[in-house]
MARLO-767392 format. One line per 10 residues: number of its first residue (from 1); for each residue x, y, z of N, C-alpha, C, O. Coordinates in nm, 3 decimals. Layout:
BEGIN
NUM) X:Y:Z:X:Y:Z:X:Y:Z:X:Y:Z  ...
END
This chain:
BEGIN
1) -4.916:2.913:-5.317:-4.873:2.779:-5.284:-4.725:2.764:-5.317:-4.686:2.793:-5.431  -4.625:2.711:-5.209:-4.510:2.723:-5.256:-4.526:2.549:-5.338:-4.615:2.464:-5.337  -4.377:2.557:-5.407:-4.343:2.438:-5.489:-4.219:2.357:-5.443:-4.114:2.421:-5.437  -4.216:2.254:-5.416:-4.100:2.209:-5.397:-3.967:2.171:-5.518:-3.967:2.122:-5.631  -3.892:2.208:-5.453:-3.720:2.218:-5.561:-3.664:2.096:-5.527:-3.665:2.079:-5.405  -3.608:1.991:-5.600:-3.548:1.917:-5.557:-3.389:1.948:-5.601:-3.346:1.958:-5.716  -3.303:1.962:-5.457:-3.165:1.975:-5.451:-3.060:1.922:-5.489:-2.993:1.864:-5.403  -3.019:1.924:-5.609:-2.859:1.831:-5.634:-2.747:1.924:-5.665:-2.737:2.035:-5.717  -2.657:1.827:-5.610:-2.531:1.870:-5.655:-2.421:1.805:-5.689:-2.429:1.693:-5.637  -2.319:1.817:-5.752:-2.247:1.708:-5.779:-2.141:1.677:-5.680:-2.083:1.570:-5.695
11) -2.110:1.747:-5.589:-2.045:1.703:-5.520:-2.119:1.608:-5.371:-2.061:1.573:-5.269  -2.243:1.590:-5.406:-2.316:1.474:-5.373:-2.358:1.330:-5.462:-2.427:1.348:-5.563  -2.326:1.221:-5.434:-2.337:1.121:-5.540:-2.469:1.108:-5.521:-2.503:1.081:-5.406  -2.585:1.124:-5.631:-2.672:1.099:-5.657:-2.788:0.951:-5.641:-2.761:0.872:-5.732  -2.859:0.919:-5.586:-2.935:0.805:-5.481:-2.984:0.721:-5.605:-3.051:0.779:-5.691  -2.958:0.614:-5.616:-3.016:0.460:-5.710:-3.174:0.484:-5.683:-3.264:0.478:-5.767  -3.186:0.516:-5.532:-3.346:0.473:-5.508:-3.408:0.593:-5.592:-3.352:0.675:-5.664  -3.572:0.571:-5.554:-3.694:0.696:-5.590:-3.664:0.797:-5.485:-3.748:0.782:-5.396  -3.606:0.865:-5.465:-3.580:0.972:-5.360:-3.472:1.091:-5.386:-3.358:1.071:-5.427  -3.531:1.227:-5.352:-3.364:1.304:-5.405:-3.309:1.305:-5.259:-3.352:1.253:-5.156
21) -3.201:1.382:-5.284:-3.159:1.415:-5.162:-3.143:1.502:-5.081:-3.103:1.498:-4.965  -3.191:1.616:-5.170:-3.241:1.725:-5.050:-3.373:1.774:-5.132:-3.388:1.746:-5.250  -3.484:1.864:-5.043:-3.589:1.921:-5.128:-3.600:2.053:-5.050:-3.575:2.063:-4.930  -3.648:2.175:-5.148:-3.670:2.310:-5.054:-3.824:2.308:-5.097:-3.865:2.276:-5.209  -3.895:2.345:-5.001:-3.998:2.382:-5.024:-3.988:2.541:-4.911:-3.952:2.536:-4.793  -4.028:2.661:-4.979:-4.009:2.810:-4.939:-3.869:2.803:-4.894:-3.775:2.792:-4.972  -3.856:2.812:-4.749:-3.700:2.817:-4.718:-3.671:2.757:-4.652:-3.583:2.801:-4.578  -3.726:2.604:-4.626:-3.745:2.498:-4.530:-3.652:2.426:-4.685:-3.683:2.427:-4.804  -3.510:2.361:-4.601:-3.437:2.271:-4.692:-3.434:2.106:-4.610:-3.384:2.093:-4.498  -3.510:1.967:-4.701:-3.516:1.875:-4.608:-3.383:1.798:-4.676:-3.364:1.782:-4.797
31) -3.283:1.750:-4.550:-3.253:1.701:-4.612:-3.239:1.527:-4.579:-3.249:1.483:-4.465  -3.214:1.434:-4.709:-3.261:1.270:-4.643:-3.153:1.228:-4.536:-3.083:1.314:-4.483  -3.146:1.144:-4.518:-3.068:1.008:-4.459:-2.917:1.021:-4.540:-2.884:0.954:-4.638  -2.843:1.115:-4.479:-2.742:1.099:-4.569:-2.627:1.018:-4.476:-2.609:1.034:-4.356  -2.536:0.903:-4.591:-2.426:0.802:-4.561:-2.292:0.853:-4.625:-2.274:0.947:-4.702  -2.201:0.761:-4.570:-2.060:0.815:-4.605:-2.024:0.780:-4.714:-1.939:0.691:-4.720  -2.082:0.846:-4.851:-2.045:0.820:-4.961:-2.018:0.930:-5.008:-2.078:1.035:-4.984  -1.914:0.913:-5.085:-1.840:1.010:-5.187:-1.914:1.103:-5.274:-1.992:1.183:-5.223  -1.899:1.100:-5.378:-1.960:1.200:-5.494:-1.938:1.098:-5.591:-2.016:1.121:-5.683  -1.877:1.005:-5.614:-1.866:0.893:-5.724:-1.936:0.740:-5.651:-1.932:0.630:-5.705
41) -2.000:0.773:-5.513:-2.075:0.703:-5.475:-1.998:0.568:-5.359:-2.055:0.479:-5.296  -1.898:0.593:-5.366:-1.796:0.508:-5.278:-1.794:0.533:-5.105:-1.851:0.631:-5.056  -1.735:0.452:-5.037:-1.793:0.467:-4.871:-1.641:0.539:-4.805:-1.532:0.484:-4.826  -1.644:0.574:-4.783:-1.548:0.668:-4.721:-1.551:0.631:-4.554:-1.637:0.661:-4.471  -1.439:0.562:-4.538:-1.446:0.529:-4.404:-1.470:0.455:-4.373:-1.566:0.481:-4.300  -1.443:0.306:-4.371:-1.464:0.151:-4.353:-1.426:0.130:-4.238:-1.310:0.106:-4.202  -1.542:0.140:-4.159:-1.485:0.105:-3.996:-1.459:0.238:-3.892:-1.441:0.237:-3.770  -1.465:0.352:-3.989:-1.416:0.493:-3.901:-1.542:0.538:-3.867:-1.614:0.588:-3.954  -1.581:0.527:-3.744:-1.678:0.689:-3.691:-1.656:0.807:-3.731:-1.728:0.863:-3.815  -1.565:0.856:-3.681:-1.535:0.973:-3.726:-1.493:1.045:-3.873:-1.495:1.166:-3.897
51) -1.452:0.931:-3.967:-1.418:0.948:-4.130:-1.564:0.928:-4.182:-1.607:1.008:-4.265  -1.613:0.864:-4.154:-1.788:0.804:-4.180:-1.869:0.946:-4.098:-1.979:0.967:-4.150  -1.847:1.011:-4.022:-1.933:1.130:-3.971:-1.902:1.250:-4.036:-1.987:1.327:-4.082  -1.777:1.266:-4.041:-1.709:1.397:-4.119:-1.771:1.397:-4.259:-1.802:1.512:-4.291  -1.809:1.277:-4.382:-1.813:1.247:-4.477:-1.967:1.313:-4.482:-1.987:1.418:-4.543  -2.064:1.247:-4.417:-2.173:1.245:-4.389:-2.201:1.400:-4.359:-2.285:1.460:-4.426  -2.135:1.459:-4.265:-2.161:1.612:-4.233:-2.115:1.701:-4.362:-2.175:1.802:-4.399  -2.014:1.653:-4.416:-1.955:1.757:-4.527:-2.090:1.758:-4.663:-2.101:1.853:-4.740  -2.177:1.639:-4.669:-2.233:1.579:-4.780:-2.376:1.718:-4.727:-2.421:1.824:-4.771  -2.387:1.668:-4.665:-2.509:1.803:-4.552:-2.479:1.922:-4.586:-2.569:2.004:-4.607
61) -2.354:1.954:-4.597:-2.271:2.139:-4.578:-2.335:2.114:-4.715:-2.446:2.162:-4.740  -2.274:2.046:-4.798:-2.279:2.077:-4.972:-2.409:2.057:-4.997:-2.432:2.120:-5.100  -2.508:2.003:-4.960:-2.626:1.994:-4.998:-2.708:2.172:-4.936:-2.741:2.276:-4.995  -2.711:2.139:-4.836:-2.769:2.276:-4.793:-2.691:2.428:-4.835:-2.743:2.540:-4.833  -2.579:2.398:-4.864:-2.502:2.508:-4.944:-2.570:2.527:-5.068:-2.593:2.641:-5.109  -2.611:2.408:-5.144:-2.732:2.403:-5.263:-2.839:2.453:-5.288:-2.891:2.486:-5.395  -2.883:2.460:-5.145:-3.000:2.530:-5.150:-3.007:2.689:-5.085:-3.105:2.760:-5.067  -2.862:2.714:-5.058:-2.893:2.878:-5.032:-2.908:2.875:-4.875:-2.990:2.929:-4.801  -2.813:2.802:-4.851:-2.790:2.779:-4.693:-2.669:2.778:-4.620:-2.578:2.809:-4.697  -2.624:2.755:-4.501:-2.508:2.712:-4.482:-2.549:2.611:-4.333:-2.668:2.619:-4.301
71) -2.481:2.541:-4.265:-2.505:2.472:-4.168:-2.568:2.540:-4.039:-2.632:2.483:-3.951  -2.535:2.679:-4.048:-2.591:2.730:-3.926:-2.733:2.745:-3.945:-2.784:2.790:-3.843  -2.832:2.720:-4.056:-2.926:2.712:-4.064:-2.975:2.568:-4.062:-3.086:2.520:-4.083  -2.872:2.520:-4.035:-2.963:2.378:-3.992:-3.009:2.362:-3.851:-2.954:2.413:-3.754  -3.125:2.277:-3.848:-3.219:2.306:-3.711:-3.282:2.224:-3.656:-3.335:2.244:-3.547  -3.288:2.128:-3.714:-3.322:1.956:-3.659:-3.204:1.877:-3.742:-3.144:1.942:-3.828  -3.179:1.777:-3.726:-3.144:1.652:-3.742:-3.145:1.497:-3.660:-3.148:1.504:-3.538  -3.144:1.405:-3.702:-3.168:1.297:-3.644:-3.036:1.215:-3.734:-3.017:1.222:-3.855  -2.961:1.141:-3.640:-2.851:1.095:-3.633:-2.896:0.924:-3.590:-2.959:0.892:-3.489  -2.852:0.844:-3.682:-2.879:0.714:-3.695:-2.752:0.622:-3.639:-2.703:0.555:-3.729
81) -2.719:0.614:-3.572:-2.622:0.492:-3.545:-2.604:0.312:-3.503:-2.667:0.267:-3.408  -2.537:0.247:-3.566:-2.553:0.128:-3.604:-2.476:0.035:-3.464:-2.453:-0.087:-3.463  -2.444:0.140:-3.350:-2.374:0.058:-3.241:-2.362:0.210:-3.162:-2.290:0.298:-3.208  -2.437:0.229:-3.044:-2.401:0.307:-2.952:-2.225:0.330:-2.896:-2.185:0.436:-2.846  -2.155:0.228:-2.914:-1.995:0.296:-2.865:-1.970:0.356:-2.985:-1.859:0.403:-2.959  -1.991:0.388:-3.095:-1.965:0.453:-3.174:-1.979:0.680:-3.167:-1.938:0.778:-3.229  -2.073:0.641:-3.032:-2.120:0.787:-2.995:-2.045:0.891:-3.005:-2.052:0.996:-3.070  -1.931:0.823:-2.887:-1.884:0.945:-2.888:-1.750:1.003:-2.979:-1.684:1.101:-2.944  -1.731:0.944:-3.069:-1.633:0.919:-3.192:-1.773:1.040:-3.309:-1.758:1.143:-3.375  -1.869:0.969:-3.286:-1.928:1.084:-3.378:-1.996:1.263:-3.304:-2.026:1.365:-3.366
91) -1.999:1.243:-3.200:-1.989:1.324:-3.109:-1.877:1.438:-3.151:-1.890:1.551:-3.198  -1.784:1.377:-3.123:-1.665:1.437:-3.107:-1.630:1.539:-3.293:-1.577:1.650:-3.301  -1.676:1.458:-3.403:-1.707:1.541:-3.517:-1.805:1.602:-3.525:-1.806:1.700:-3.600  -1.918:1.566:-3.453:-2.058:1.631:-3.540:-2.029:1.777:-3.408:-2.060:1.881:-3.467  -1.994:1.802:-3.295:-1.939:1.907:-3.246:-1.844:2.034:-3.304:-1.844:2.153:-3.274  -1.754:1.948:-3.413:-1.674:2.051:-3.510:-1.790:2.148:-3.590:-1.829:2.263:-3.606  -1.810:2.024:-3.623:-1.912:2.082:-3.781:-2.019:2.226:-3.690:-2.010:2.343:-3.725  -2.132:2.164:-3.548:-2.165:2.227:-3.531:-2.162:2.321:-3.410:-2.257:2.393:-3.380  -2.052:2.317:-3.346:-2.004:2.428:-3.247:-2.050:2.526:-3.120:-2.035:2.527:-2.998  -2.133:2.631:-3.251:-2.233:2.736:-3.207:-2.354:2.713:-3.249:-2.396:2.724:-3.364
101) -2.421:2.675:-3.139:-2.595:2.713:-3.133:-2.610:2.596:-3.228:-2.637:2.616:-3.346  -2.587:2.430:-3.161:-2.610:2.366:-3.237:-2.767:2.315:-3.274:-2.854:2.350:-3.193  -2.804:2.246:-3.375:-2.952:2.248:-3.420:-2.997:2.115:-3.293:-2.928:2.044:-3.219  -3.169:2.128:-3.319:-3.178:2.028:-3.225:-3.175:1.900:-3.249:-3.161:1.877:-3.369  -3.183:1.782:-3.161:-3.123:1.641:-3.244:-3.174:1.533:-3.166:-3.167:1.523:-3.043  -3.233:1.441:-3.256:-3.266:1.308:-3.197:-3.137:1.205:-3.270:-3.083:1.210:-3.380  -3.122:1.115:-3.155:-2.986:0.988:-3.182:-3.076:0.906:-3.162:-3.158:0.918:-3.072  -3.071:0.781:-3.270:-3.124:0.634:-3.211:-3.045:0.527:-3.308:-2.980:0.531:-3.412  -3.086:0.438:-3.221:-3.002:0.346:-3.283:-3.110:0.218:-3.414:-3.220:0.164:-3.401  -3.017:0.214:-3.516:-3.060:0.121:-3.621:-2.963:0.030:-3.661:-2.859:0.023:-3.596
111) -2.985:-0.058:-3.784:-2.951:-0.154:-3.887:-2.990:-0.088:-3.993:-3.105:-0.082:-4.036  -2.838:-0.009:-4.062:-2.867:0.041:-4.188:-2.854:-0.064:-4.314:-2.830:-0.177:-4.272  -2.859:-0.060:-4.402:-2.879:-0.143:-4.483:-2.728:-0.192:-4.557:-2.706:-0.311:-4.579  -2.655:-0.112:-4.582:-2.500:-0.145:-4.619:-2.451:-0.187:-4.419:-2.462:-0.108:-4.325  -2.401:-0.328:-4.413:-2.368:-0.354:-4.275:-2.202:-0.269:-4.266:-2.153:-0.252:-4.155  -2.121:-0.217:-4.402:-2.022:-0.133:-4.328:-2.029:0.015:-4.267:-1.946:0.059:-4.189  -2.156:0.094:-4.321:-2.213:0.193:-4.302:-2.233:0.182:-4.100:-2.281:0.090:-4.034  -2.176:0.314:-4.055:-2.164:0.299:-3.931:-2.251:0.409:-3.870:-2.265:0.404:-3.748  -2.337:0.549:-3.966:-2.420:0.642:-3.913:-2.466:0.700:-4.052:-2.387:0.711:-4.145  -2.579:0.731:-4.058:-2.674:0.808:-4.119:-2.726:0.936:-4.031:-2.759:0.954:-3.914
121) -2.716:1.007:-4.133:-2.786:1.202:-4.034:-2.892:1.221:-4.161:-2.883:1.185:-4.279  -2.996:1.290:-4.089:-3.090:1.369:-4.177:-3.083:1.428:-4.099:-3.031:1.404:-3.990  -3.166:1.576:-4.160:-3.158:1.761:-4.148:-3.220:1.770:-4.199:-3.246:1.725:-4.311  -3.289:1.865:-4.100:-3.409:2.008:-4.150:-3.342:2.135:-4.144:-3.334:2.188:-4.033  -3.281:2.207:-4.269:-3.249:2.363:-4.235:-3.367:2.465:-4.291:-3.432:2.433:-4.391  -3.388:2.581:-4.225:-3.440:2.705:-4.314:-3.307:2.846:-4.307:-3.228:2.883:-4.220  -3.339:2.889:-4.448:-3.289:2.975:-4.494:-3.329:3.067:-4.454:-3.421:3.073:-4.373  -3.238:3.214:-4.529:-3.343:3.338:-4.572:-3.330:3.368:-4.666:-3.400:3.458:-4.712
END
């Protein structure tokens, strides 16, 4: 029976709620709903798509880097956005980040709970 690990790091600011922010169970790394916050927990990007996506993707690299990964093992994600014209502004970053053989991806649109928060991503990577 595998066990699940829960993932931290400090260059991820650590969640107020009951939830970590990433978990491995074997070599499946989940990771949550991650927002454009810092590592001291601050929003990075007030109003920016693209400073708010970059933030959000880098928080992903360092988390799954945590668990013995790197982004090219990421393989689902679902991308939350709080206003469809915002698309293609995050488009246009989440393409940097993933380039080659990007993972597969559901977009929909929500009301995140901080109203300056402009996108949330969760990820599923496996390792080896």
């Amino acid at each position: 029976m595998k066990r699940k690990e829960v993932i931290n790091t400090p260059k991820v600011a650590t969640p107020t709620a009951p939830f970590s922010m990433a978990t491995k169970v074997g070599t499946t790394v989940f990771v949550a709903g991650i927002v454009a916050l810092d590592a001291n927990g601050n929003l990075v990007g007030d109003g920016d798509i693209k400073a708010q996506t970059r933030q959000v993707l880098e928080n992903i690299k360092e988390l799954v880097f945590a668990a013995g990964g790197s982004l090219s093992d990421v393989a689902k994600t679902t991308v939350y956005l709080t206003d469809f014209a915002n698309y293609a502004g995050m488009n246009e970053v989440y393409r940097e980040y993933f380039s080659e053989a990007p993972p597969a991806r559901a977009t929909v649109k929500v009301e995140l709970l901080d109203p300056r928060l402009l996108v949330e991503i969760d990820a599923t990577a496996v390792t080896s």
